[in-house]
Each structure stands twice: as C-alpha cells, then as structure tokens.
KOLNU-996760 format. One record per atom (N, C-alpha, C, CB): residue number from 1; x, y, z. Coordinates in steps of 0.2 Angstrom, whole numbers, plus 5000, padded with zeros to 4 digits. Glycine has a CB too. Layout:
   num     c1     c2     c3
   NUM      X      Y      Z
...
END
This chain:
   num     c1     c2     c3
     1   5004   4994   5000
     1   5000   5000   5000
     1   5004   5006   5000
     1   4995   5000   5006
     2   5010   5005   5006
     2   5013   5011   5004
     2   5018   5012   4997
     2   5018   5013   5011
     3   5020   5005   4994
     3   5025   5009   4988
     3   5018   5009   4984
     3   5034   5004   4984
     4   5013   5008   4984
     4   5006   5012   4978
     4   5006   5019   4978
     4   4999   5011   4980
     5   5007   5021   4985
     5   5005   5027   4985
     5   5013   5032   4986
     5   4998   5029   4990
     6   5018   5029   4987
     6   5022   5033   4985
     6   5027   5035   4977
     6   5025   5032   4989
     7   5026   5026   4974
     7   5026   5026   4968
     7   5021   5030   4962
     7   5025   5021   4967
     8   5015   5029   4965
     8   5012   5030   4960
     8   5005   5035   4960
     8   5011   5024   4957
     9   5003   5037   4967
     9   4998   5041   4968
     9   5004   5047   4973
     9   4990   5036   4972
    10   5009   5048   4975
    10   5011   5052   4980
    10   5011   5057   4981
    10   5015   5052   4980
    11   5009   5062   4974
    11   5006   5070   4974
    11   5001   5070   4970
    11   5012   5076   4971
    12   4997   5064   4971
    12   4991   5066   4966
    12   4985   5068   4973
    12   4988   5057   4959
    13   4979   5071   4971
    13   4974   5073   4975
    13   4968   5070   4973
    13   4974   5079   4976
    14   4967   5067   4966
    14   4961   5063   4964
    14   4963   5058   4958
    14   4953   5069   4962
    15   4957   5052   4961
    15   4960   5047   4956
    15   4955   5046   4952
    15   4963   5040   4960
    16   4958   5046   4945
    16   4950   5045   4941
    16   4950   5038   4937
    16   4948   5051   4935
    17   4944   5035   4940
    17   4943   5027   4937
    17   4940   5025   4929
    17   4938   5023   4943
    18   4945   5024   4924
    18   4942   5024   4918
    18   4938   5018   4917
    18   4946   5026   4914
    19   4930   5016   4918
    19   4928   5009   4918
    19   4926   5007   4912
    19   4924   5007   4923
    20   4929   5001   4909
    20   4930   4997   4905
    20   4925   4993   4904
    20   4934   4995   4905
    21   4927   4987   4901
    21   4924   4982   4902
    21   4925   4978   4906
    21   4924   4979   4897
    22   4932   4976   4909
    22   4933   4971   4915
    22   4935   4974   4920
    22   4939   4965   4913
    23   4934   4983   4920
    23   4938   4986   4927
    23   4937   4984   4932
    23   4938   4993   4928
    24   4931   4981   4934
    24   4930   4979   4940
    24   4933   4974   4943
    24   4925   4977   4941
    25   4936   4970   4940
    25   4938   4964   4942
    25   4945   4962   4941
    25   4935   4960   4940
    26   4949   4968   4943
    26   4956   4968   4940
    26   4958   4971   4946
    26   4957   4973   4932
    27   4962   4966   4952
    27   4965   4969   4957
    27   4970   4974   4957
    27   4967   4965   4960
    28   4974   4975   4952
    28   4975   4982   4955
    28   4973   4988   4954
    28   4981   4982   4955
    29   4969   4989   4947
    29   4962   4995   4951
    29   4962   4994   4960
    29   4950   4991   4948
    30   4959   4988   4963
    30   4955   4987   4969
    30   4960   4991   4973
    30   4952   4977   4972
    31   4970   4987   4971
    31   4973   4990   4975
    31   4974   4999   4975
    31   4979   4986   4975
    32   4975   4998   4969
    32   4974   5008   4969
    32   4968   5013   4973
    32   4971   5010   4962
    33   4963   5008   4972
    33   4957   5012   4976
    33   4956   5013   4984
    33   4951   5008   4974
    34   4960   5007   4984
    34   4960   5006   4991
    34   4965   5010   4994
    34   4961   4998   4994
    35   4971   5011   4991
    35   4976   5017   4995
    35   4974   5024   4991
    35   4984   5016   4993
    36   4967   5023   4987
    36   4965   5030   4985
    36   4963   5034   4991
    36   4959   5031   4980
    37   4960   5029   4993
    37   4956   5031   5000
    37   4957   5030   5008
    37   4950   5028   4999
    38   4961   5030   5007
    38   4967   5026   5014
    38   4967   5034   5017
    38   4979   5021   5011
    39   4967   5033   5024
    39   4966   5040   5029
    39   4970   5039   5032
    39   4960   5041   5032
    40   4974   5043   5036
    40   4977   5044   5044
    40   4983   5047   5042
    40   4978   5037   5049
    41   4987   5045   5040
    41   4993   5049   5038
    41   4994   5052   5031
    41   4999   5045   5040
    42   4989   5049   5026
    42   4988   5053   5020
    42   4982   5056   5018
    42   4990   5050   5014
    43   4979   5061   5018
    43   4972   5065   5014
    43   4971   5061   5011
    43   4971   5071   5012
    44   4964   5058   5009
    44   4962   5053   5004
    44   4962   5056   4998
    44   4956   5051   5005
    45   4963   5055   4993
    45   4962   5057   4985
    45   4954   5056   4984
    45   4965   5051   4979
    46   4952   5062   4981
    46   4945   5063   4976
    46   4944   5055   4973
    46   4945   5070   4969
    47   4937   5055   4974
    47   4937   5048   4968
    47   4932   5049   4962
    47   4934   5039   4971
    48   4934   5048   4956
    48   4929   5050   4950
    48   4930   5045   4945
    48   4930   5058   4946
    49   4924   5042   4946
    49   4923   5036   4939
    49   4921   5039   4932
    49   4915   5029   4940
    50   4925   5034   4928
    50   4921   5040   4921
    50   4920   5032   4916
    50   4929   5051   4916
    51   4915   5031   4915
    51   4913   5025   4911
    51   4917   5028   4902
    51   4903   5025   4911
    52   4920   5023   4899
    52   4925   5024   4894
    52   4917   5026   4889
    52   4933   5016   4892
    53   4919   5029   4881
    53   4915   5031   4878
    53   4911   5024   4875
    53   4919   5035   4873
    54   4915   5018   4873
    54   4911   5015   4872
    54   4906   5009   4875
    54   4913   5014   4868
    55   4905   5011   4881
    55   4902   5008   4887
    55   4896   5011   4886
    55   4905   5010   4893
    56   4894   5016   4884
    56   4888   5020   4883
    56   4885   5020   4892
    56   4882   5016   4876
    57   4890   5025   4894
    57   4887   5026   4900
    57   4887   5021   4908
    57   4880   5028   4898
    58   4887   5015   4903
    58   4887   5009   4910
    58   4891   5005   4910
    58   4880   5005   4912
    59   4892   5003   4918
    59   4898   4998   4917
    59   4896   4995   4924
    59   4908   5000   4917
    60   4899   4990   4925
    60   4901   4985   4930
    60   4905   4990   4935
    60   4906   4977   4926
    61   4903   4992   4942
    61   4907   4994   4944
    61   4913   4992   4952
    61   4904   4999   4945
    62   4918   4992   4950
    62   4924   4987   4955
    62   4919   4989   4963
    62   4934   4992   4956
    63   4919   4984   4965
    63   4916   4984   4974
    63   4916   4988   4979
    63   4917   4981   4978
    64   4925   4989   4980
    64   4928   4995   4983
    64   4924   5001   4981
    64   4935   4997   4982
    65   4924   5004   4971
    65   4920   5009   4971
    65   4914   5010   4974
    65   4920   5009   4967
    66   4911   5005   4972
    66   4903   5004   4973
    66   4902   5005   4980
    66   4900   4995   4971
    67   4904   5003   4984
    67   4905   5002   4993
    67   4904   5010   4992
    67   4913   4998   4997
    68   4908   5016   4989
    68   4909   5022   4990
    68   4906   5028   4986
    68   4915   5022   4991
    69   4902   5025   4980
    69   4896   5031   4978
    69   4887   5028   4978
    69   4898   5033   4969
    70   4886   5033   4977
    70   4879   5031   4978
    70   4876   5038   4973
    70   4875   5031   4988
    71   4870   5034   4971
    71   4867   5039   4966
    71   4865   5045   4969
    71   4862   5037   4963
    72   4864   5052   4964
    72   4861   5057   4967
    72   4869   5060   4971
    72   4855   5054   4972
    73   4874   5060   4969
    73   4880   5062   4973
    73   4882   5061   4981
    73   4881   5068   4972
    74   4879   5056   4983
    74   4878   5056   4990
    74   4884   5054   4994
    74   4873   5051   4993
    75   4888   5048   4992
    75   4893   5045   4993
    75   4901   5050   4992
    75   4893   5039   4989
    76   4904   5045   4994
    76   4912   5050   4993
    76   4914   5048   4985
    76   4921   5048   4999
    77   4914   5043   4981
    77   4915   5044   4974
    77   4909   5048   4968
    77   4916   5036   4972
    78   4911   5050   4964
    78   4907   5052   4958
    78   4907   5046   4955
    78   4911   5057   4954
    79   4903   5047   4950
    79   4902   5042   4944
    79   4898   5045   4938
    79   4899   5035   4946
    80   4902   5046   4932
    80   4898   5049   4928
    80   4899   5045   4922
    80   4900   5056   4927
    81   4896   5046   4914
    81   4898   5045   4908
    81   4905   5049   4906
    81   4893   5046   4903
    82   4906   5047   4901
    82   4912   5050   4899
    82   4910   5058   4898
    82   4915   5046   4892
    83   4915   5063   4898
    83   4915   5070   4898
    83   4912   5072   4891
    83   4921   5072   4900
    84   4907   5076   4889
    84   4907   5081   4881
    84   4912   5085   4883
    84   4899   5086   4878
    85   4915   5088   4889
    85   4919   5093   4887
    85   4924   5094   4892
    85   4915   5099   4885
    86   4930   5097   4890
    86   4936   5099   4895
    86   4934   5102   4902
    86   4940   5105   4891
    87   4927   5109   4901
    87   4925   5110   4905
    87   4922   5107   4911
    87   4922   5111   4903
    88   4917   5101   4907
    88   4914   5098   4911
    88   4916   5090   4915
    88   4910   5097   4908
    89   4924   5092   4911
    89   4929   5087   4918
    89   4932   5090   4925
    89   4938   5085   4914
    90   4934   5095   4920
    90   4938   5099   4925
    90   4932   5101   4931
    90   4941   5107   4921
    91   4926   5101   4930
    91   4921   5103   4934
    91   4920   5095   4941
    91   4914   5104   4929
    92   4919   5092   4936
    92   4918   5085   4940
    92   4926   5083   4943
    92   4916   5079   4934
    93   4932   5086   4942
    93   4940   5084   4945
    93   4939   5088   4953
    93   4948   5088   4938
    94   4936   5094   4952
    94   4935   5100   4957
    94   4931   5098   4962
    94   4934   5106   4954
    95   4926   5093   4959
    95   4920   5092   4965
    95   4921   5087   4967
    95   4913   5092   4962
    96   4927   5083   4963
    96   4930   5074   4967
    96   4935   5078   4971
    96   4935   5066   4961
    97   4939   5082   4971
    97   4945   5086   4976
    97   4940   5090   4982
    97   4949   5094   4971
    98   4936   5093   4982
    98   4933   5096   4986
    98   4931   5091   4992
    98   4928   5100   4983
    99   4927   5086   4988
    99   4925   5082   4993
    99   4931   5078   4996
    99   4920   5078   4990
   100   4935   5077   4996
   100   4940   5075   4999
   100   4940   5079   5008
   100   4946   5076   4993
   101   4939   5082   5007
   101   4937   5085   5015
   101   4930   5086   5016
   101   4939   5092   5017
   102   4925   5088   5012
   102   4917   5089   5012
   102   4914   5082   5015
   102   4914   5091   5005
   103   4916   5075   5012
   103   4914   5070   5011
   103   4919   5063   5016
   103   4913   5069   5002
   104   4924   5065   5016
   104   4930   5060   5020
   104   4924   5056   5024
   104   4938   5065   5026
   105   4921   5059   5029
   105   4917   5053   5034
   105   4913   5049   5030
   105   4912   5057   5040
   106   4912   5048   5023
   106   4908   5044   5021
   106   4913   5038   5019
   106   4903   5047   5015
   107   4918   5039   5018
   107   4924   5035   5014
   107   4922   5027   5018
   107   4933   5038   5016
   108   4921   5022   5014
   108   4923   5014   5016
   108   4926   5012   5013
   108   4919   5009   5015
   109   4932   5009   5018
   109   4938   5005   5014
   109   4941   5000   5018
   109   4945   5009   5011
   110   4937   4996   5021
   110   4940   4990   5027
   110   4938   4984   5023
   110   4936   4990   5035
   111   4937   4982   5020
   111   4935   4977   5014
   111   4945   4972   5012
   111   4931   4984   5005
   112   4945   4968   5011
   112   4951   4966   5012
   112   4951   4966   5003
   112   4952   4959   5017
   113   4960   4966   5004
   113   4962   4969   4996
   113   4961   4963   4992
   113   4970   4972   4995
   114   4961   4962   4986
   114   4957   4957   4978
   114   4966   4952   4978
   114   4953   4964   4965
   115   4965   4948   4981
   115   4974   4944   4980
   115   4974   4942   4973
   115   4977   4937   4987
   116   4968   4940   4968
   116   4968   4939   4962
   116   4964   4943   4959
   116   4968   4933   4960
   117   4965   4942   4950
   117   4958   4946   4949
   117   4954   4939   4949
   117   4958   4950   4942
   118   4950   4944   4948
   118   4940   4942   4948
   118   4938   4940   4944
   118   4933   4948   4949
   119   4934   4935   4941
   119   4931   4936   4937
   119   4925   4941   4932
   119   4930   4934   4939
   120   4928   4942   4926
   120   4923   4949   4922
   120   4917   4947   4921
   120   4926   4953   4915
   121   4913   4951   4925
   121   4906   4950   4922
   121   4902   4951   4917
   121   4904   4952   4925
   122   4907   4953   4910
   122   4901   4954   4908
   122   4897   4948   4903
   122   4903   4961   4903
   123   4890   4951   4904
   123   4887   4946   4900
   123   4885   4944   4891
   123   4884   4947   4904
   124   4888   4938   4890
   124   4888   4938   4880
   124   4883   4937   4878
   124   4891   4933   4876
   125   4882   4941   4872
   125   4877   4942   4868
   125   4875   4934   4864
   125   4880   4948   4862
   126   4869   4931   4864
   126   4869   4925   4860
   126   4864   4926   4856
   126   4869   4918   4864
   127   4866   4922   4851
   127   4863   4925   4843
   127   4858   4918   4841
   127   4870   4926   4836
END
C-alpha cells in the first residue's frame, strides 16, 4: 500500500477510474482504490469514475468503488459517463477534490484487498 501510493499516487489529490469492460475485476484497480482512499497519515484522493465512451454510460462497477458512491452524489466517489467537454471534467476533477474533506466521513475501505483478479462480468450476447 505504501510503495502504491508513494510510487504512483504520491502527489496526486484525485484518482480517476476509467471503467471498461473488465475494470471491476482487475485487482490492482481494487489495490489503487483502496490506497486512494486510505486515511490517517495521507488525505484521501477525490474519487471519480468516468465510464470509457464505448460503454455508453454503464459499466460493472469494482466493489471498493461501489461500497463508496451512491446515486444522486451522496457518497464519497462520483460516477459519471464519459465527459462532452474539457469543462465539464475539470468541473467533475474539482468536485472529486473538494470532497475529499466535504465527504471523507463517508469513505469505506475495510473490505480486504482482491489477492487475484475476479472474474469479468460481463454478460455475452447469444445469437
């Protein structure tokens, strides 16, 4: 957990989860997420999901995530479709940062970390 976040999250302040087709079930998302949101001696990182373009808005979301947004912005992660515009990232980057103090008491992360990946759920089209 700590060479995650000294390697590779160390001066970032929000992490943004680009979800795919298998992002859920790919432990080290789970591990990233989990030291996105790790508290006591580091201020958690903003969390902002953004479903990739050709997901058309929905995905399978990793559990850790899921555990930490709720619809209607209630929770400590975002989750949107992909962005129309520079604007409207940067808007959604500012409102996963803010909350990082606004929302910290909502944060869940005692879930134990994915030691493999998971199984991808998605389901196949049969013709």
């Amino acid at each position: 957990m700590s060479r995650i976040r000294a390697n590779y999250l160390g001066d970032s302040t929000v992490t943004i989860l680009l979800l795919g087709s298998c992002t859920h079930s790919r432990r080290y998302i789970d591990w990233e997420l989990k030291t996105s949101l790790r508290q006591g001696a580091y201020e958690p990182n903003g969390l902002l999901g953004l479903t990739l373009p050709y997901k058309n808005g929905a995905a399978h979301l990793p559990p850790r995530f899921k555990e930490n947004w709720q619809e209607k912005s209630a929770g400590y992660a975002l989750y949107h479709s992909y962005p129309t515009s520079k604007e409207q990232l940067r808007e959604w980057i500012e409102k996963a940062y803010s909350r990082r103090t606004t929302h910290a008491h909502l944060i869940k992360n005692s879930q134990e970390m994915h030691k493999y990946n998971r199984r991808c759920e998605i389901h196949q089209v049969t013709h």
